[in-house]
MINUDREN-998055 format. One line per field, with one value per residue: residue number from 1; x, y, z of N, C-alpha, C, O in turn; residue in three letters. Coordinates in pm, 1 decimal. Atoms other than C-alpha are relative to their C-alpha. Layout:
N
seq <- (NUM | ...) .
npx <- (X | ...) .
npy <- (Y | ...) .
npz <- (Z | ...) .
capx <- (X | ...) .
capy <- (Y | ...) .
capz <- (Z | ...) .
cpx <- (X | ...) .
cpy <- (Y | ...) .
cpz <- (Z | ...) .
opx <- (X | ...) .
opy <- (Y | ...) .
opz <- (Z | ...) .
type <- (ALA | ...) .
# end
This chain:
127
seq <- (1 | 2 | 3 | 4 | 5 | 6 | 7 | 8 | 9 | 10 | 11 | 12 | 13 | 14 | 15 | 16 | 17 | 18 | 19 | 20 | 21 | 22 | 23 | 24 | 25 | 26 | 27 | 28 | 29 | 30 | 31 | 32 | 33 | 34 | 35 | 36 | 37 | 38 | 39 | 40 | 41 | 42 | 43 | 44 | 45 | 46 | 47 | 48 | 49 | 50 | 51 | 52 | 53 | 54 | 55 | 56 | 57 | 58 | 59 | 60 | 61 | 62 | 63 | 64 | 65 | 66 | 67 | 68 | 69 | 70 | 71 | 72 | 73 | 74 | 75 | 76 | 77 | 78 | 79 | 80 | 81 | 82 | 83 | 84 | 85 | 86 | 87 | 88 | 89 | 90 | 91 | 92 | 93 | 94 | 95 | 96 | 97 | 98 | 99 | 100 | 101 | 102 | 103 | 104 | 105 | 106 | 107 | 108 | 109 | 110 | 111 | 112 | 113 | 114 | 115 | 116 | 117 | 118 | 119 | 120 | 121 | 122 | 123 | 124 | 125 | 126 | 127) .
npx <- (-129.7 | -11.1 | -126.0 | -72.7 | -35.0 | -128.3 | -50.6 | -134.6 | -69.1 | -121.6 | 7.0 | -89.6 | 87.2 | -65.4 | 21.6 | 16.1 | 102.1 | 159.3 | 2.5 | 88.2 | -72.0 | -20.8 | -42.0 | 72.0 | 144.3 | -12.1 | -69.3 | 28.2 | -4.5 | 36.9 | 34.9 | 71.5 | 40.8 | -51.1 | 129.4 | 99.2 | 110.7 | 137.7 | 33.0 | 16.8 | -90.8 | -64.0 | 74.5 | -141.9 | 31.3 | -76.8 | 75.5 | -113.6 | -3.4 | 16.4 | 140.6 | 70.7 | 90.5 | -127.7 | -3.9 | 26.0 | 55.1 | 8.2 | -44.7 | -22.6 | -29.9 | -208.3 | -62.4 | -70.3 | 96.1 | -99.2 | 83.3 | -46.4 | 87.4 | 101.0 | -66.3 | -88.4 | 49.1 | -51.3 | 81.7 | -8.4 | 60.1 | 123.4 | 6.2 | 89.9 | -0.8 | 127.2 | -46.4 | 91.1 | -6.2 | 142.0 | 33.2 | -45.7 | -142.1 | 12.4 | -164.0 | -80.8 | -94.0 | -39.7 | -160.8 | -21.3 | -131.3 | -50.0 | 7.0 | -134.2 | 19.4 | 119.0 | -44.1 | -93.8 | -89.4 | -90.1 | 36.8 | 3.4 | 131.9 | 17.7 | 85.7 | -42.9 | 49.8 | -114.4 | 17.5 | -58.6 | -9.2 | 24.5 | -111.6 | -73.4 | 94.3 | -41.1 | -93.5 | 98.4 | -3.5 | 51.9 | 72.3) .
npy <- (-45.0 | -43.2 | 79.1 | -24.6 | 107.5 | -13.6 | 115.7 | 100.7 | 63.2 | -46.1 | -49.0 | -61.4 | -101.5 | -14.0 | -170.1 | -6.0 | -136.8 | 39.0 | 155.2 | 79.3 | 96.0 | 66.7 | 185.8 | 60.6 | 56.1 | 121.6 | -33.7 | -18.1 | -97.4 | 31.1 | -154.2 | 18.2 | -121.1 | -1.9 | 50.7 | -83.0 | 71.2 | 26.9 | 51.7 | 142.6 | 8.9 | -128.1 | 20.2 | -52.1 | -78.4 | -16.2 | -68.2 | -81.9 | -135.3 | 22.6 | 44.7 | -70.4 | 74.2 | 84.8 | 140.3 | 142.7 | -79.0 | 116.5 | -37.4 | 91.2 | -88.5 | -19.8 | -125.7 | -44.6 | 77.8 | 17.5 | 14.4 | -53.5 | -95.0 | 64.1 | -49.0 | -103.2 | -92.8 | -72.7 | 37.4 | 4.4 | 102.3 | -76.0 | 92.4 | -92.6 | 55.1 | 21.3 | 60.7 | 146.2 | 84.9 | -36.0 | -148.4 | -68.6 | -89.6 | -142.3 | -58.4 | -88.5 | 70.4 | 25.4 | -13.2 | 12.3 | -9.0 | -137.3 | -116.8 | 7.3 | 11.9 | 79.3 | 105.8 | -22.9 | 29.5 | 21.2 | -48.4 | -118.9 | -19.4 | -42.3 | 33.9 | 99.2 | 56.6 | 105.3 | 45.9 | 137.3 | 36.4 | 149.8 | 70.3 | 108.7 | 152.1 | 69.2 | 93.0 | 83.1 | 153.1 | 96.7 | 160.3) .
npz <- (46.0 | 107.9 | 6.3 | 89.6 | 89.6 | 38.5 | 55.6 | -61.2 | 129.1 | 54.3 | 129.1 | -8.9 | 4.6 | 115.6 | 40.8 | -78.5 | -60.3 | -47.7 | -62.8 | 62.9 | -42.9 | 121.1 | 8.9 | 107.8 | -87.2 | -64.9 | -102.1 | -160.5 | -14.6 | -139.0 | -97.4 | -161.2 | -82.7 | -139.4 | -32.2 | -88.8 | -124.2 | -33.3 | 112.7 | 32.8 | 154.9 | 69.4 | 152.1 | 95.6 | 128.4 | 97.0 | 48.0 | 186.1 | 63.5 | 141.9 | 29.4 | -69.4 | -6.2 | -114.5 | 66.1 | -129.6 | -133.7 | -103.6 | -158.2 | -66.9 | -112.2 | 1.6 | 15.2 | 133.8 | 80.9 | 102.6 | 126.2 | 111.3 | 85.7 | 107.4 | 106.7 | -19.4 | -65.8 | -120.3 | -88.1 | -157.3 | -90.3 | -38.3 | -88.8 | -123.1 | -85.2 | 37.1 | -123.5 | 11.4 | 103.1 | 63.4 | 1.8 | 154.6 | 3.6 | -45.3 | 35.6 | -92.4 | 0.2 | 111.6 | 68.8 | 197.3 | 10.0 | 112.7 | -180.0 | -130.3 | -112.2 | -50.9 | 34.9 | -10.0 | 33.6 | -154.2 | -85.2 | -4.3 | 105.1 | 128.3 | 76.4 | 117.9 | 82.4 | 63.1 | 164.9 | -22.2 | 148.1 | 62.2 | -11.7 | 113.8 | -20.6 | -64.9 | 66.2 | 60.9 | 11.2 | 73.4 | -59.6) .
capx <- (347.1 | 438.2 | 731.7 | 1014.5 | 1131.7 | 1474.3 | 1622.1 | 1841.8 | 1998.2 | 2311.7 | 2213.1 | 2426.4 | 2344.5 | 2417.7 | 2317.6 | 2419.8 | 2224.1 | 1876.6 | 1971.1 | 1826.1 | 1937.1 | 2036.4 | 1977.8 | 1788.1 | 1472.9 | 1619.4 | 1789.0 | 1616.4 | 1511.5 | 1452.1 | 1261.9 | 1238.0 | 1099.1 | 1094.5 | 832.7 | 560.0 | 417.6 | 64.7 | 84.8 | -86.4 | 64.6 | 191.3 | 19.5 | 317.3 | 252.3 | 494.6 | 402.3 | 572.1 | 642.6 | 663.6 | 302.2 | 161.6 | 25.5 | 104.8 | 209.9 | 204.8 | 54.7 | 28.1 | 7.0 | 203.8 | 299.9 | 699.7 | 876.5 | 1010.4 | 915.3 | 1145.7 | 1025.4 | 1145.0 | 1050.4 | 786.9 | 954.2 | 1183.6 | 1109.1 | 1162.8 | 968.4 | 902.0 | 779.8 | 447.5 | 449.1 | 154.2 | 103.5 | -236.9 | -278.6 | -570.6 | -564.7 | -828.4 | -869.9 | -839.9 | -545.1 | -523.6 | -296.3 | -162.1 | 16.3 | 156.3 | 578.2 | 672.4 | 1041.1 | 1088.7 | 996.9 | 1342.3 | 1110.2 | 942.7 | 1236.7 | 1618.0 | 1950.6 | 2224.5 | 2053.6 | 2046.9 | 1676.8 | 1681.2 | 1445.9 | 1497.1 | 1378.6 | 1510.0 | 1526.8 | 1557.7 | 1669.4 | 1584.0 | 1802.8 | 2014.1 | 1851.3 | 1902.6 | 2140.6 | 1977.0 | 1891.0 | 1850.7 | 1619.5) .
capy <- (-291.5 | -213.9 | -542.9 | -470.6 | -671.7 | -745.7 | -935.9 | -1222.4 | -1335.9 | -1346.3 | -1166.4 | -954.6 | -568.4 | -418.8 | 16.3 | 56.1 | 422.2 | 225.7 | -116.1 | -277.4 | -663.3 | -865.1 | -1242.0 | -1522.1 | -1669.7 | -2007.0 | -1876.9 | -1889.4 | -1601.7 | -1543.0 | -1246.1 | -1192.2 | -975.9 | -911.5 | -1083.3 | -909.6 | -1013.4 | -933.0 | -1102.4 | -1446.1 | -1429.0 | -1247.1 | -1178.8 | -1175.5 | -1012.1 | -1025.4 | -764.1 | -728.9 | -404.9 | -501.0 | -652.6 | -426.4 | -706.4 | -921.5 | -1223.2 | -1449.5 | -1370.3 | -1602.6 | -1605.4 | -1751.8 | -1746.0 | -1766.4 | -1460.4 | -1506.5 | -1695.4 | -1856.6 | -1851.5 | -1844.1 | -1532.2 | -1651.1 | -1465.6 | -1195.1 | -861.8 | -583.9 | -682.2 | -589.3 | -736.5 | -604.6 | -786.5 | -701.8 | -802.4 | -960.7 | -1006.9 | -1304.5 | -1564.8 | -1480.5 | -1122.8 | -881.8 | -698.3 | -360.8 | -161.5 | 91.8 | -239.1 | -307.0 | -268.7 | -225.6 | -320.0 | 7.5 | 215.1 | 332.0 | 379.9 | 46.7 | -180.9 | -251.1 | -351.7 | -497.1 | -403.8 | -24.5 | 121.2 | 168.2 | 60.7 | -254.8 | -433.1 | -714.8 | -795.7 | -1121.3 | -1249.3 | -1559.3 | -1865.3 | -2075.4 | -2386.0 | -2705.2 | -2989.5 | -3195.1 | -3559.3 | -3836.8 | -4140.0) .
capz <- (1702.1 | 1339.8 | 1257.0 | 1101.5 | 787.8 | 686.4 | 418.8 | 502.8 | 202.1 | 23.2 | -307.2 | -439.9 | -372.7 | -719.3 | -643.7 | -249.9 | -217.7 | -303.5 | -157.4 | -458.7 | -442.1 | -754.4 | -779.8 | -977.1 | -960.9 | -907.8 | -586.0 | -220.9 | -114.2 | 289.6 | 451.1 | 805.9 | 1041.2 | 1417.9 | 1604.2 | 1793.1 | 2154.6 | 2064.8 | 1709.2 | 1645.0 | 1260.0 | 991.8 | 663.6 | 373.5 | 17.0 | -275.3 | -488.7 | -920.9 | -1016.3 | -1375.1 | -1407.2 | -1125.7 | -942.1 | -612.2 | -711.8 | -355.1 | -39.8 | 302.9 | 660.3 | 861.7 | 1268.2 | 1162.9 | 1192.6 | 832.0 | 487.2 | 221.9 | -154.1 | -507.4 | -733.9 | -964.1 | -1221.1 | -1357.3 | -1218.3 | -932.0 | -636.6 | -288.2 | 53.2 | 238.5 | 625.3 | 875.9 | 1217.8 | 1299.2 | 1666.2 | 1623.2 | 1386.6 | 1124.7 | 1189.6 | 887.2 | 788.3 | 964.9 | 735.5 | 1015.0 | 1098.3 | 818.5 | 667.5 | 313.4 | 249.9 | 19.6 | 361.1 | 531.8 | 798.1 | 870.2 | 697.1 | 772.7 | 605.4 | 829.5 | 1087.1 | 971.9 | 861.6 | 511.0 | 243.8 | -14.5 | -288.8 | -496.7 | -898.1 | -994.1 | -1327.2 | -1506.9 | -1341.8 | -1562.4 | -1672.0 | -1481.9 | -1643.0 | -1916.3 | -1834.4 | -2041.1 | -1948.8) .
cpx <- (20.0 | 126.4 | 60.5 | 97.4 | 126.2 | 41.5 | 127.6 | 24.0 | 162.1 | 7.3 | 70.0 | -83.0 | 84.0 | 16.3 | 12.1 | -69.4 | -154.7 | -14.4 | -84.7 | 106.2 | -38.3 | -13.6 | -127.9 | -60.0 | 30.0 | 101.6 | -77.8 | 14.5 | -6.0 | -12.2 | -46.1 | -55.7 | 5.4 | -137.1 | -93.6 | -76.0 | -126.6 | -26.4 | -49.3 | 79.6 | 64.1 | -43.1 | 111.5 | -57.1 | 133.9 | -46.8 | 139.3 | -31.3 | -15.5 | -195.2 | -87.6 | -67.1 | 62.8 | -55.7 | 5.8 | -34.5 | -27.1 | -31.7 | 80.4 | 24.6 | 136.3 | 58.3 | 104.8 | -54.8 | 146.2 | -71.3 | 121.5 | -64.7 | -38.3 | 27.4 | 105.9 | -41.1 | 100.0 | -131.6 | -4.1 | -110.4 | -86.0 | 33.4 | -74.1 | -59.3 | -112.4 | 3.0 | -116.5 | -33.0 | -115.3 | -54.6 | 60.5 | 84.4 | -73.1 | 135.5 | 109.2 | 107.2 | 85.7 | 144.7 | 22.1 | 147.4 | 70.8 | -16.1 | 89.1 | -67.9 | -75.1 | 129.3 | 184.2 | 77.8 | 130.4 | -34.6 | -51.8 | -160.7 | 46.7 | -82.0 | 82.2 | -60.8 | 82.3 | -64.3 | 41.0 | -22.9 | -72.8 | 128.5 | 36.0 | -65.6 | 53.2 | 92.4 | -129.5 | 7.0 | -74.1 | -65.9 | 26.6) .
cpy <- (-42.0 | -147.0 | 82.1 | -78.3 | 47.9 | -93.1 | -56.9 | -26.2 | 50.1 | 18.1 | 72.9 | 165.6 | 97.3 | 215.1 | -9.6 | 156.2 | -62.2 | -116.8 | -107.5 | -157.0 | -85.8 | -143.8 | -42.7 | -102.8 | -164.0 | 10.8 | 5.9 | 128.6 | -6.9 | 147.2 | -5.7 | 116.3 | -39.5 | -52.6 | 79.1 | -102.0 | -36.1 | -63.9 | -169.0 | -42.8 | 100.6 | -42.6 | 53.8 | 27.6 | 52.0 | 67.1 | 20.8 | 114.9 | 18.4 | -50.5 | 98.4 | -67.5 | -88.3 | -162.0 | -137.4 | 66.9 | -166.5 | 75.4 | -121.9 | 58.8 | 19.5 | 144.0 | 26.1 | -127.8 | 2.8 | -39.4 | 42.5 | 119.1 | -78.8 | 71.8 | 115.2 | 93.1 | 84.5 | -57.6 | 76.9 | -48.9 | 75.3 | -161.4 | 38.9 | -41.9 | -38.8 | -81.0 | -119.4 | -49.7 | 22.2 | 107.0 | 83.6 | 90.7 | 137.2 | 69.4 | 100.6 | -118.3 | -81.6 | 83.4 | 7.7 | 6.8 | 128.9 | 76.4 | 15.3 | -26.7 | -96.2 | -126.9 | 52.7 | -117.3 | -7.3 | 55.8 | 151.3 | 27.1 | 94.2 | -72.1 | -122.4 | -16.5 | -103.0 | -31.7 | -160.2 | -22.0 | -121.6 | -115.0 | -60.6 | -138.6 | -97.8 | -97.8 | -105.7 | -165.6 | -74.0 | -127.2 | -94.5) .
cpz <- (-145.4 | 42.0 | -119.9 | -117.5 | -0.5 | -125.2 | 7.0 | -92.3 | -60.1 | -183.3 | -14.6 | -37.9 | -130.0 | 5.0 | 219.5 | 50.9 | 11.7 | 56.6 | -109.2 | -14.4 | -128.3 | -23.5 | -116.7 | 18.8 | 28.6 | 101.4 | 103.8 | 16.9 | 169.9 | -9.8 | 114.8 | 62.6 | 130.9 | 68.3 | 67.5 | 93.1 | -12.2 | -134.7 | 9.2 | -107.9 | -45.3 | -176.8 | -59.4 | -150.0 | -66.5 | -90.4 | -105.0 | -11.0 | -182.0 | -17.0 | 105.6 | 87.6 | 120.5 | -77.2 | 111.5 | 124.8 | 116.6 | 118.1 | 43.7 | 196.3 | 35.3 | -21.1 | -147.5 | -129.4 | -76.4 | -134.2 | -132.5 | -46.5 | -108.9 | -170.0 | -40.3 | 20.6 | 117.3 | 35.9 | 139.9 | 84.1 | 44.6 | 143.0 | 94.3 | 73.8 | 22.8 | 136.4 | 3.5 | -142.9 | -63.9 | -22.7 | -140.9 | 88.5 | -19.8 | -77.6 | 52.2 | 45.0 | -96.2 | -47.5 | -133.5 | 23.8 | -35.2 | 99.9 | 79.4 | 132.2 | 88.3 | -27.7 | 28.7 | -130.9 | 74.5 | 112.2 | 25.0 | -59.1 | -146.3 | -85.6 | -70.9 | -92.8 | -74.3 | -157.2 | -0.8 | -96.6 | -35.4 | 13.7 | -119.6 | 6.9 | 78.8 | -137.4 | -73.4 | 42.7 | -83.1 | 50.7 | -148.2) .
opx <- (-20.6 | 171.2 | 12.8 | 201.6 | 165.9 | -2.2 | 239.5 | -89.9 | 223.6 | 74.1 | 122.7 | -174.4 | 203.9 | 88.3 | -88.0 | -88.7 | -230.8 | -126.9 | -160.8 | 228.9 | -154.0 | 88.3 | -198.0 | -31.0 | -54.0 | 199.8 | -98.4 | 113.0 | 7.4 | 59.6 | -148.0 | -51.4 | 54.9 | -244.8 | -28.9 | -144.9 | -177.8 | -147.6 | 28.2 | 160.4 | 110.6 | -30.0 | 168.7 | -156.3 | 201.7 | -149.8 | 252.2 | -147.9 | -69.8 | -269.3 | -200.8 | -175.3 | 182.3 | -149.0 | -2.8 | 1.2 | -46.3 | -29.8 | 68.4 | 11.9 | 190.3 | 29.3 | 185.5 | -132.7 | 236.7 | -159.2 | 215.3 | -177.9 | 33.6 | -30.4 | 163.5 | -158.5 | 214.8 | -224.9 | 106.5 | -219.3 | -73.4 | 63.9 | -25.7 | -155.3 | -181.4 | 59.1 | -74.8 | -78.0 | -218.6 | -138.3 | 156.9 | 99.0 | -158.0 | 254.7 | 216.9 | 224.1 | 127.8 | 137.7 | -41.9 | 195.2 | 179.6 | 83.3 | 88.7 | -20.7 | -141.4 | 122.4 | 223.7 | 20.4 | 178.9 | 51.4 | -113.8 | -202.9 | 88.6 | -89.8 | 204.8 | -137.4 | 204.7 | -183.4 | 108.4 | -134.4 | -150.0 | 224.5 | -34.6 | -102.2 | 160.6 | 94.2 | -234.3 | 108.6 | -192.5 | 1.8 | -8.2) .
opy <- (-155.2 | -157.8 | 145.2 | -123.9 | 159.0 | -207.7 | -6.0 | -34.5 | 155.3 | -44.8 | 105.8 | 186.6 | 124.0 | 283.0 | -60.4 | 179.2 | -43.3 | -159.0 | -195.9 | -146.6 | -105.3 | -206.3 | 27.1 | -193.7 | -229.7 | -61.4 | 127.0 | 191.4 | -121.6 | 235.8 | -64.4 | 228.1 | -147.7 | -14.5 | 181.2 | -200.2 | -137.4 | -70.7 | -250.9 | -134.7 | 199.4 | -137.8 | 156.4 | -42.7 | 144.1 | 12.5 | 65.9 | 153.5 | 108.4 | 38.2 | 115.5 | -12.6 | -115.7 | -225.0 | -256.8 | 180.3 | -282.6 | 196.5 | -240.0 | 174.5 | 65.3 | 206.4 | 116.0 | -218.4 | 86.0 | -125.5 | 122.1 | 139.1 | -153.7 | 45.5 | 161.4 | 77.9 | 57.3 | -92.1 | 111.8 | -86.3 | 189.3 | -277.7 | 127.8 | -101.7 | 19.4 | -188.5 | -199.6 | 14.1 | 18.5 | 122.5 | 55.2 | 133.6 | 183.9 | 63.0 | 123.8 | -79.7 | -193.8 | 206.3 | -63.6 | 92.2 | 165.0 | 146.9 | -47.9 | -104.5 | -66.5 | -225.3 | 169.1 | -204.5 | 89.7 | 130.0 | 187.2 | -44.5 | 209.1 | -182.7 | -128.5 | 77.8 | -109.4 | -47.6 | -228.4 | 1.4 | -170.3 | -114.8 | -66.5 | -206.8 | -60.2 | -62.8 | -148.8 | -231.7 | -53.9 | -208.2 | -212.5) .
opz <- (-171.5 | 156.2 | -214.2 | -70.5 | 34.5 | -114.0 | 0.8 | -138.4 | -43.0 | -265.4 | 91.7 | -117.6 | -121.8 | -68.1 | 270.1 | 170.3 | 106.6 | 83.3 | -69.7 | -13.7 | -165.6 | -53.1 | -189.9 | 96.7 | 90.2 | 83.9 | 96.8 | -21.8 | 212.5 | -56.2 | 151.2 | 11.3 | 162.2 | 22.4 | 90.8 | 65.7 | 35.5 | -154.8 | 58.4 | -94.3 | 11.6 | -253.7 | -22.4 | -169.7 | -20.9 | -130.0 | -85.5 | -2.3 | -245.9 | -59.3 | 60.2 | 108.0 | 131.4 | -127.0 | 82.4 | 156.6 | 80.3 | 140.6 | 11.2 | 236.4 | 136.0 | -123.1 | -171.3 | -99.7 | -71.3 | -130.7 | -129.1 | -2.5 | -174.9 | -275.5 | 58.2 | -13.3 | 152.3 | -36.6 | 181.0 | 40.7 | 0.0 | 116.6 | 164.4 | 25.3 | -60.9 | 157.5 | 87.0 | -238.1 | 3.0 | -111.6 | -211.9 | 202.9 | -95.8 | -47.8 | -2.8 | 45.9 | -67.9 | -48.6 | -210.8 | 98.4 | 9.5 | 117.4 | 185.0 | 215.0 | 187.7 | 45.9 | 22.3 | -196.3 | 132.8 | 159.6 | 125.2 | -149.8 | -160.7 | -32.1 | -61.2 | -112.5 | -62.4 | -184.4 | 76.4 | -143.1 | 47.2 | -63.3 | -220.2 | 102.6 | 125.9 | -255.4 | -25.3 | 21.0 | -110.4 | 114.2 | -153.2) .
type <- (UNK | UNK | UNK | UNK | UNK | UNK | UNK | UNK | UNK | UNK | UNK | UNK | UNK | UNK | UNK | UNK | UNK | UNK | UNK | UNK | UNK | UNK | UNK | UNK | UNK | UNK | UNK | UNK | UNK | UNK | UNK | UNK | UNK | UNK | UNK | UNK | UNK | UNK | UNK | UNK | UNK | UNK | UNK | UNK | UNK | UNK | UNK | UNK | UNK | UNK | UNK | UNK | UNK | UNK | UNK | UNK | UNK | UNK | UNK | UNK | UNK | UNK | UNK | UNK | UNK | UNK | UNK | UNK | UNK | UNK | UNK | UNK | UNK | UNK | UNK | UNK | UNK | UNK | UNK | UNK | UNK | UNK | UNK | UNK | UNK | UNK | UNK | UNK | UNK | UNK | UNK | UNK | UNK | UNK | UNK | UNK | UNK | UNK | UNK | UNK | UNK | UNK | UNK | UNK | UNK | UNK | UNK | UNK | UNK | UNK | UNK | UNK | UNK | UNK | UNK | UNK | UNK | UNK | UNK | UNK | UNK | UNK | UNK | UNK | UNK | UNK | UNK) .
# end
């Protein structure tokens, strides 16, 4: 079974026809998806649109992953089920956030993606 991603977060959605989601890279991100019976894991892939290029990739056997964006950019998620640990990624099982038909928003299927600015620096300290 194909999972279906969602993003949990409280970014702010700036264009509600493409669901594109506004925040900044020193913000928590969370993406989940729905678990699958016959899955051992779940191979995750962050992929920049600006550089063309994925910029983090994992497995894990958690039904969701929390990460900063590694920089400013549009991005989206890639999540694909992998019923034994170790086995290569079959891309018929495989989600792309930007896919109404593989990814939801409040629960509804529609596609996403998320931009993410450059956070505000932290507070200067003096030693």
């Amino acid at each position: 079974m194909i999972p279906q991603i969602t993003l949990a977060q409280d970014w702010t959605i700036i264009n509600p026809d493409i669901q594109l989601y506004f925040g900044t890279t020193d913000k928590p991100l969370k993406v989940a998806w729905n678990t699958e019976p016959n899955a051992d894991e779940f191979a995750f892939n962050l992929y920049h649109y600006e550089s063309q290029e994925e910029v983090a990739r994992g497995r894990t056997p958690n039904d969701n992953v929390v990460f900063m964006l590694p920089r400013t950019g549009h991005y989206h998620v890639r999540v694909c089920s992998i019923a034994h640990t170790n086995d290569p990624i079959d891309e018929s099982l495989c989600s792309l956030s930007i896919d109404p038909t593989k990814a939801t928003v409040n629960g509804q299927p529609m596609g996403w993606w998320v931009y993410g600015n450059v956070g505000a620096p932290g507070p200067i300290i003096f030693e």
